[in-house]
C-alpha positions, 0 to 999 in steps of 0.5 A, a space after each residue: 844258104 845262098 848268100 856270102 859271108 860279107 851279106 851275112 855280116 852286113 845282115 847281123 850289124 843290121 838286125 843288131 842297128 835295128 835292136 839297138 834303135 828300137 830297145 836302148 836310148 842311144 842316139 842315132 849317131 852312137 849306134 852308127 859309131 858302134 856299127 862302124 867300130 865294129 865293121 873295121 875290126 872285123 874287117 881288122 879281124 878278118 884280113 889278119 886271119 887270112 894272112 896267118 891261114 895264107 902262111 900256114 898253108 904255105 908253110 905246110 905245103 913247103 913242110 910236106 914237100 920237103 919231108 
């Protein structure tokens, strides 16, 4: 288990480059645009999610006060 979240998603977009660079006929170039697509919108993903989970907690921290 000792590895963080950003280690094991470097460690699938690597299995992921290694599986495209032995079983498809891609260019090099093309699966290192696809890994950098897929890296900023996870990355996208990733900073919208905390700021939601940010203000929902926010939000009930400041519900169950209030009540």
């Amino acid at each position: 288990m000792g590895r963080t979240f950003t280690e094991y998603l470097t460690d699938v977009r690597m299995e992921k480059a290694k599986e495209l660079l032995t079983c498809s006929s891609m260019r090099t170039s093309e699966i290192g645009y696809i890994l950098i697509l897929l890296s900023r919108f996870q990355t996208l993903l990733f900073r919208e999610l905390r700021v939601f989970l940010t203000r929902l907690i926010w939000f009930l921290l400041l519900f169950t006060v209030a009540v």
